[in-house]
C-alpha positions, 0 to 999 in steps of 0.5 A: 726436574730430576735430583741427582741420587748422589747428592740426595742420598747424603743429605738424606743419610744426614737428614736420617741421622739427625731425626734419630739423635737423642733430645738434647743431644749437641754437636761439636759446633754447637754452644751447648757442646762448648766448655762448661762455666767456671764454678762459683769462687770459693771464698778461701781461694780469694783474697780481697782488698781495699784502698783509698784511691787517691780521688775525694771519698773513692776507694779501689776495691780487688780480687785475687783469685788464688786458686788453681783454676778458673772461677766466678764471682758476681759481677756486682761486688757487695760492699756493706757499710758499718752496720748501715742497711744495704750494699753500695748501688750498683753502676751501671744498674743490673741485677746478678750476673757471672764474671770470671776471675782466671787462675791467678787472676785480679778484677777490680771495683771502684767505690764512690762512697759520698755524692759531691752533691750530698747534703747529708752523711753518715760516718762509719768506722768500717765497711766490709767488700765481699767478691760475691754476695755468698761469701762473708767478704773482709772487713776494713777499717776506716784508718786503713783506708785512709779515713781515720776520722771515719768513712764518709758516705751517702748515696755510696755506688760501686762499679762491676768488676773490671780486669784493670784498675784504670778501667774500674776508675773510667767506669766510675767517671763515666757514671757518676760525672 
């Protein structure tokens, strides 16, 4: 079988030109050569807000990103409740991830903060919503929430950030029943 030089040449020629590439080098069409990431969010850029949702012991948790470009926060909102150990769960469970806030941009959470099945609760006067768990977050209290009895919970589960408020709520309905 004979190969003809004019389609051998070439592909050799590339073959040639690939070999000779630095390490690590990317073509255009590769994912390396793509955009790079947003940078992390700056907490000053942002602000954060919290309210009640109108649901039995939910709260709607937002973002704004305030900044002139693109950013990221963790995916997982950290909410902390008064001086209680630990942050609401996560749902669906999953560790640290990226999600980006565009330019002008909102995300939104929804917070389940009592189990209709709790036995028990504990009352607390404030919880604190930070977009990321780098930055301090803001403090709410439990009047501006719509609780001016205190803050009902056990058991307290937050959704991932979503880009609408109608999302972050089915997300919450879908884990929590």
């Amino acid at each position: 079988m004979r190969i003809r030089t004019e389609v051998a040449l070439p592909a050799a020629l590339l073959l040639a030109l690939a070999l000779s590439a630095p390490a690590g080098a990317a073509t255009a069409s590769s994912p390396a050569a793509a955009a790079p990431a947003p940078p992390a969010c700056r907490e000053s850029v942002l602000t954060v807000t919290a309210k009640a949702s109108g649901r039995p012991s939910t709260l709607r948790i937002g973002v704004t990103n305030h900044g002139r470009h693109a950013c990221v926060v963790d995916r997982v909102p950290t909410v902390v409740f008064g001086d209680l150990d630990g942050p609401a769960l996560p749902v669906p469970e999953g560790g640290s991830g990226a999600f980006r806030v565009p330019a002008g941009g909102s995300a939104y959470a929804a917070v389940r903060t009592l189990d209709p099945a709790a036995t028990e609760l504990r009352v607390v006067e404030r919880l604190t919503v930070a977009a990321d768990p780098a930055h301090r977050g803001r403090t709410f209290g439990a009047a501006s929430l719509g609780s001016p009895d205190g803050i009902r919970i056990w058991e307290p589960v937050t959704t991932w950030w979503h880009r609408s408020r109608a999302a972050a709520d089915a997300a919450l309905a879908r884990y929590t029943g």
